[in-house]
C-alpha positions, 0 to 999 in steps of 0.5 A: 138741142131739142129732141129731134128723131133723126127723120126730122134732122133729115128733113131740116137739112135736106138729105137722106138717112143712111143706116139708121132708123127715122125714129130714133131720137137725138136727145145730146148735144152737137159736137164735131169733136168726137172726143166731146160727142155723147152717146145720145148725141149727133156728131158733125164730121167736117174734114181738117187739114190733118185728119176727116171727121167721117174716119171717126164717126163710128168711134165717137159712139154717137147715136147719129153723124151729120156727114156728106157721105156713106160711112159705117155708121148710122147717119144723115147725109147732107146734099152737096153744096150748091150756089142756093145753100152754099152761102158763105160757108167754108173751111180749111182743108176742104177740098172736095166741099164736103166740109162747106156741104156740112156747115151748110146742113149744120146751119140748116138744123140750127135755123131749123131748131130756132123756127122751133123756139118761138120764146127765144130772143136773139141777142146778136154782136158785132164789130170790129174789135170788142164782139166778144168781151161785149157778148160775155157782158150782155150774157152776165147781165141777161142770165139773171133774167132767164135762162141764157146761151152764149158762144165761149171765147170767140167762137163767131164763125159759120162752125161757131155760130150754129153750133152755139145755136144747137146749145138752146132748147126750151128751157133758153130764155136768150142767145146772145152770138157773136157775128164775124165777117171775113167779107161782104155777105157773111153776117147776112148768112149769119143772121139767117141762121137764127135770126136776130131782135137784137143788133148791136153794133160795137164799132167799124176799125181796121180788123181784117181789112185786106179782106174789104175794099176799105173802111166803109167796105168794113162798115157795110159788112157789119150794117149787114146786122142792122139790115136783118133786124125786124121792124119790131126790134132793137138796133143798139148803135155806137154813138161815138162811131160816124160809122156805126151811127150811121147805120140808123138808116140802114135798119127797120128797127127802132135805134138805140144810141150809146156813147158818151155823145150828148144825144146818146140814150144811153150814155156813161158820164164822170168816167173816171179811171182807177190805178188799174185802169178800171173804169167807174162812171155815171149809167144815164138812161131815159128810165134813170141814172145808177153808178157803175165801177167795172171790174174789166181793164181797160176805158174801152170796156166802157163803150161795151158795158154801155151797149150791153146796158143797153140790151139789158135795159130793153128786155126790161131790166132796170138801171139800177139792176144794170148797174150792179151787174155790170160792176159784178161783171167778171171776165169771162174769155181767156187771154183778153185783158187779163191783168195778173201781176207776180209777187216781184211786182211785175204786172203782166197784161195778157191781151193776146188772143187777137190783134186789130190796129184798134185793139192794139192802140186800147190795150196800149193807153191802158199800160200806160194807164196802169203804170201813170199812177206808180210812176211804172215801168212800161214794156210793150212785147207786140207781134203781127197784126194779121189780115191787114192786106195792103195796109200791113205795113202802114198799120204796123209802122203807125203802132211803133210811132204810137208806142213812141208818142205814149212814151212807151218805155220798152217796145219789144216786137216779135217776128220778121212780120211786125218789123214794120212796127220795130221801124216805125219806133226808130222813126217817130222818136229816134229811139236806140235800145228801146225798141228791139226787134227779136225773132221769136217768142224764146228770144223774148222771153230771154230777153225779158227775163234779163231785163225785167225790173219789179213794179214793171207793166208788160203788155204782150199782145199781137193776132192768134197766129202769132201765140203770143201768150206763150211770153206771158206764160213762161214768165208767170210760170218763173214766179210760180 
């Protein structure tokens, strides 16, 4: 963050000192862990579930604390919320608002710094499956060209977001975010916080659709991005998506269309797949064409290397550049397409940070991809998929049909949640042991190790609630 004097963070979120004086000056990061705060640092006390970050204020040793009431430490006092600055800012365990009068002061400081930032061009990302394997791609493309801040993992929310924000200072050339939605307005109140010149948006799925009316509910929400770019920027669309293309109309921007569509600006040609799902293609691009082969996992990492292309492109990259750097592109977030194969032969696909029907359907055809070219054994260890509503049951039953129809050679499905799935299976291909339905995670791992053959490919993927990661854990722990 920029220097700030605590008068000025004061005045940036509306609310009063308390214990310390006007002049002194924050010049550390923002932190609401206060294991994480530094001396010269500003911590933000947000109540949890089990404890409150006010109790810890004085502890963490930080020169000043966002917080919502009087503590026993030097302080800015935030106002309480009000429908003019609540917006959509909420969190678990809050049950008095001070914790949604904290994230409202921690976005009103964010904006604050940003207003203060005028050589700062803003990056933002969203959709419903992809955001942030997108925003690692379009950091490692953009880093070379200035320094660059981009949220870690999926770090999204209205916490995330301004707490990234807060990480930029005068040095920051581009900030790249990653915008979530949990309904109508939230991207909105994102895009206030610091406000984008760049839009992309990935596509429209399912994701968290109990919390929409429907699918085009979905795509309105994340138009909200579109709608908050300025006349003078950049909306890089999804082509490929009738949803997301047509969100054209819905922004002042000039628009930038990505795909394998004919009529997209920036469009990949000649993909072609490696025996670890790997994909190369052809960059074709108004300024030229370069080769691309990407080190990701996984066809639908083309999608997303063609809209971070995009964005490199349009700060001035050339293709050639672009190129190079997207086959350098590493995976940079945990437990999303992570490939590692043990040295019996057994290959674990780790893509179980989060679920959507999307996503699970990508890392699905990508196994089968994996094994097609060495004739391997294919498992499939899946879990819930959650914040489906109304859809949970219809959505889980269709991904057992489908494991069934890519000739999935083993589905295991974890939980009483995602039975569904398990049905769905029997169902499509009247299968007997092939698909098995096991409570927990000890059960599949038990069952897995009882079973597992060398060469095999093991997806385990399933929503954040569920851990699944725990499987992919415990069996790379035994060949170590």
């Amino acid at each position: 963050m920029i220097p700030l004097t605590a008068g000025q963070i004061a005045e940036a979120v509306g609310g009063r000192l308390h214990n310390v004086d006007p002049d002194v000056v924050v010049t550390g990061s923002v932190e609401f862990d206060s294991r994480e705060v530094s001396p010269d640092g500003l911590f933000v006390a947000l109540p949890g579930v089990k404890v409150d970050g006010h109790d810890f204020a004085k502890s963490s040793g930080a020169r000043l604390t966002l917080a919502a009431r009087e503590i026993d430490a030097p302080a800015v006092i935030v106002p309480p919320v009000t429908e003019a600055n609540h917006g959509s800012f909420a969190l678990i365990g809050d049950k008095d608002g001070s914790g949604a009068a904290v994230l409202a002061g921690l976005a009103a400081l964010a904006r604050y710094v940003v207003d203060r930032l005028p050589d700062l061009t803003i990056v933002g990302v969203t959709g419903s499956s992809g955001k942030t394997s997108t925003k690692d791609l379009i950091a490692q493309l953009v880093e070379p060209m200035g320094p660059t801040v981009a949220p870690p993992g999926s770090f999204n929310s209205e916490l995330g977001h301004p707490w990234t924000v807060l990480r930029a200072d005068e040095q920051t050339k581009y900030l790249v975010l990653e915008l979530s939605a949990r309904g109508m307005g939230h991207i909105r109140d994102l895009t206030e916080v610091a406000p984008p010149k760049i839009g992309v948006v990935i596509n429209v799925g399912t994701a968290h659709i109990g919390n929409y009316a429907s699918k085009d509910e979905i795509a309105k929400a994340k138009g909200e991005l579109a709608e908050a770019l300025p006349q003078d920027g950049v909306a890089v669309l999804n082509a490929d998506d009738p949803l997301v293309r047509a969100m054209a109309s819905r922004t002042k921007a000039q628009v930038v269309l990505v795909g394998e569509s004919a009529d997209a600006q920036i469009r990949a040609e000649d993909v072609v797949l490696d025996a670890e799902a790997r994909a190369s293609f052809r960059l074709v691009t108004p300024q030229g064409d370069a080769d691309v082969k990407l080190t990701l996992h996984g066809a639908h990492h083309v999608g997303n290397a063609l809209s971070a292309a995009a964005v490199a492109l349009q700060l001035g990259a050339t293709p050639d550049e672009v190129a190079a750097r997207l086959s350098q592109a590493k995976r940079m977030s945990a437990r999303r397409m992570e490939v590692t194969t043990r040295s019996d032969g057994v290959t674990f696909v780790n893509d179980s940070y989060n679920a959507n029907p999307e996503s699970v359907r990508a890392a699905l055809k990508s196994v089968v991809e994996i094994a097609r070219q060495g004739n391997r054994r294919t498992w499939a260890v899946l879990g819930t998929m959650a914040d489906l509503g109304a859809e949970h049951v219809t959505a889980h039953d269709e991904i057992g049909r489908l494991a069934v129809r890519l000739d999935i050679n083993r589905l295991v499905v974890v939980g009483d949640d995602a039975r569904a799935m398990h049905q769905g299976a029997h169902l499509e291909g009247s299968w007997g042991e092939e698909s098995v339905l096991v409570p927990d995670v000890d059960a599949a791992v038990a069952l897995l190790r009882s079973e597992l053959r060398p060469g095999d490919v093991v997806l385990v993927k399933a929503s954040k609630s569920a851990a699944l990661w725990r499987v992919a854990d415990a069996l790379l722990e035994d060949a170590e």
